[in-house]
C-alpha positions in Angstrom: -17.5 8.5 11.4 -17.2 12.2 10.6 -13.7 13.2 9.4 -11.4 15.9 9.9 -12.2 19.5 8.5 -9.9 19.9 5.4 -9.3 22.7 2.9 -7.2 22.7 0.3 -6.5 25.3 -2.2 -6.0 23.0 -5.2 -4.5 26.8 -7.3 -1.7 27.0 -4.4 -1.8 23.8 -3.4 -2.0 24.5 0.0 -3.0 22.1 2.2 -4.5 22.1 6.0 -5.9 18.8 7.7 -6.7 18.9 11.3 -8.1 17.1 14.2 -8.5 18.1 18.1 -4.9 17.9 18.6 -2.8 18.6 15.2 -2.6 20.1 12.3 -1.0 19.5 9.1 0.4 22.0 6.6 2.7 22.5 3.9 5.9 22.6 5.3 7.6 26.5 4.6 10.6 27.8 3.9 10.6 29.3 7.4 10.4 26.1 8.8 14.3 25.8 8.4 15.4 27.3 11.3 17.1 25.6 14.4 14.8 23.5 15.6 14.4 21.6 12.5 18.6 21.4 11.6 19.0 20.0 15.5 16.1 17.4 14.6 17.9 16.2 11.1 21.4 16.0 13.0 20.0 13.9 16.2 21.4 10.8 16.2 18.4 9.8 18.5 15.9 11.4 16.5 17.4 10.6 12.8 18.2 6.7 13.7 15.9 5.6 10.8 16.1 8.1 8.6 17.9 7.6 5.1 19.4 11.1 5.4 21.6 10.3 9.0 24.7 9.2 6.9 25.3 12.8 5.8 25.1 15.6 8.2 22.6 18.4 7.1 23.1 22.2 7.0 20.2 24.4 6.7 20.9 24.8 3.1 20.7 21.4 2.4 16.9 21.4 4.4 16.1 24.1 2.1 16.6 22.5 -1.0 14.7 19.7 0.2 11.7 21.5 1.5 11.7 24.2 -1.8 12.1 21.1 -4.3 9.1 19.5 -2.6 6.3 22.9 -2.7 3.9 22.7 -5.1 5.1 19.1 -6.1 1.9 17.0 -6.6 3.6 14.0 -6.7 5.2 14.5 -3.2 3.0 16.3 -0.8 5.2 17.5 2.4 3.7 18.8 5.7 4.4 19.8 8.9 3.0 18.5 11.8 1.8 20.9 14.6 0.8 21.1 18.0 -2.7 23.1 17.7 -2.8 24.4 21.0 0.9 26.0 20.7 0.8 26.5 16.9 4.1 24.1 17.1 6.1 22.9 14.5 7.2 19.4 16.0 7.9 16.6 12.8 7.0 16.4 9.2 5.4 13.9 7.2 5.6 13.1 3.3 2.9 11.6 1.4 4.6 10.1 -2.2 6.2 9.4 -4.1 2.3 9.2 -5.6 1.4 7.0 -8.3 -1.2 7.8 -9.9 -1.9 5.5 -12.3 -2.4 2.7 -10.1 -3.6 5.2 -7.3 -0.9 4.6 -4.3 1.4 6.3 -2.6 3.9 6.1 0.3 3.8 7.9 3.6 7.0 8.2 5.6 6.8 10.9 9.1 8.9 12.0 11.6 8.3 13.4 14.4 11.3 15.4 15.4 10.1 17.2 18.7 11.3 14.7 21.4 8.9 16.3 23.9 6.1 14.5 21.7 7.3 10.7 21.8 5.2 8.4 23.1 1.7 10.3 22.6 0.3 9.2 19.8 0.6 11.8 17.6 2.1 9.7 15.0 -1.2 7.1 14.8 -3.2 11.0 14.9 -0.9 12.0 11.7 -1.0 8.7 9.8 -4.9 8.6 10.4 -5.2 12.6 9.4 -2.8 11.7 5.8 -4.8 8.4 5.2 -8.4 10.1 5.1 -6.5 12.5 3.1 -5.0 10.2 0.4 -8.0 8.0 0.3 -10.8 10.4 0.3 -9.7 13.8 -1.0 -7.1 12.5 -3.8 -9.1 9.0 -4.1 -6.2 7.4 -3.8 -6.5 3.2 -3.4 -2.8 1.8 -2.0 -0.9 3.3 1.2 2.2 1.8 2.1 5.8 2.6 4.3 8.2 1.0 5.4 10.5 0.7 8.9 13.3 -1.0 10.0 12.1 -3.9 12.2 13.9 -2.2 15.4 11.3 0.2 14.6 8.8 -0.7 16.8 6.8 2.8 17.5 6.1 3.5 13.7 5.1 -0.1 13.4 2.7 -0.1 15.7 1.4 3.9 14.9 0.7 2.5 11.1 -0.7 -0.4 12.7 -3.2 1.6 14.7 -4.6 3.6 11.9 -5.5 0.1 10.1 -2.1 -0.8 7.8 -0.9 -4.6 8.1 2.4 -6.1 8.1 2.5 -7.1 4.4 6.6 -8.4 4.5 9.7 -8.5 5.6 12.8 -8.2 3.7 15.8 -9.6 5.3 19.1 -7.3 5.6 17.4 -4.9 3.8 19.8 -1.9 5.9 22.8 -2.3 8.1 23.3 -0.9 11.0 26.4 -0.9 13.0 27.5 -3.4 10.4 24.4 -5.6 11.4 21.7 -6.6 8.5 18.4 -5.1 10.1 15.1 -5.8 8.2 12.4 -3.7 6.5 8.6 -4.5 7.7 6.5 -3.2 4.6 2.9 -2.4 5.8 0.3 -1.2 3.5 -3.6 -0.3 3.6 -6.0 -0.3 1.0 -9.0 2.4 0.2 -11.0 -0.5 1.2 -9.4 -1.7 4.0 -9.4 1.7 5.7 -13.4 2.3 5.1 -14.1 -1.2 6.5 -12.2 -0.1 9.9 -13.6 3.3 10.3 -17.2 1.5 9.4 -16.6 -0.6 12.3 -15.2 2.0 14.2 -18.2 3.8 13.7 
């Protein structure tokens, strides 16, 4: 199975992944504009994010996005629509590890207009060949509230397994909810896509 075209500039670290649909690139400072601030303060759209306890400015965006450029260790890009050159979500891959060669991906897509269409399961799949054959990484993994059924079943789709569950791991409304952990390995993913193939 041939994969996505992929450059990266390793001086810059600048990096663009792509498939018919999407493409992925470093996440700018321009990205902070109002599009992005009204998807961090959505309650509909940050309902499973970490960062919904405490509203977020555009300063507080900023930070985040400038403390993550050029950080090898966490690699942050935005998601686009291809034919409309559209920012719509963001997905991290790290913290890496790379002594023992994993790392975790967590996404969101923030553009409500894009639910439902797979673009996660496109993303995941485009960050997966990514981690596994450009920085030979051997361990994915995430993690999702259980309520979380869409990203389950998008990490799902791209080959991860349910690996556990951890009881009351958040709450929510004052209600224990738990956290699925799904991983894939290196191998795991080449067996799919040989099969696939």
């Amino acid at each position: 199975m041939p994969t996505p075209n992929k450059t990266q500039d390793t001086a810059s670290k600048n990096y663009y992944l792509e498939n018919d649909n999407i493409y992925l690139r470093n996440v700018d400072i321009k990205d902070v504009n109002d599009r992005y601030y009204q998807w961090m303060n959505d309650p509909h759209v940050n309902q499973f994010l970490e960062t919904r306890f405490i509203v977020q400015s555009k300063e507080k965006i900023a930070e985040f996005v400038i403390s993550k450029d050029g950080n090898k260790d966490e690699i942050l890009l935005a998601i686009c629509d291809k034919k409309l050159n559209l920012h719509i979500g963001n997905i991290k891959l790290g913290p890496i590890n790379w002594y023992h060669r994993r790392a975790e991906i967590s996404l969101l897509i923030g553009d409500k207009n894009y639910w439902g269409k797979g673009i996660a399961t496109q993303t995941i799949k485009l960050i997966s060949e990514f981690a596994i054959f450009q920085l030979n990484l051997n361990k994915l993994t995430a993690g999702a509230y259980k309520t979380n059924v869409g990203s389950i079943k998008a990490f799902e789709n791209c080959g991860f397994k349910i690996e556990g569950e951890v009881e009351d791991y958040a709450l929510v409304n004052n209600e224990g909810i738990s956290l699925i952990k799904i991983g894939m390995t290196a191998k795991q993913f080449n067996n799919m896509n040989k099969s696939e193939g």
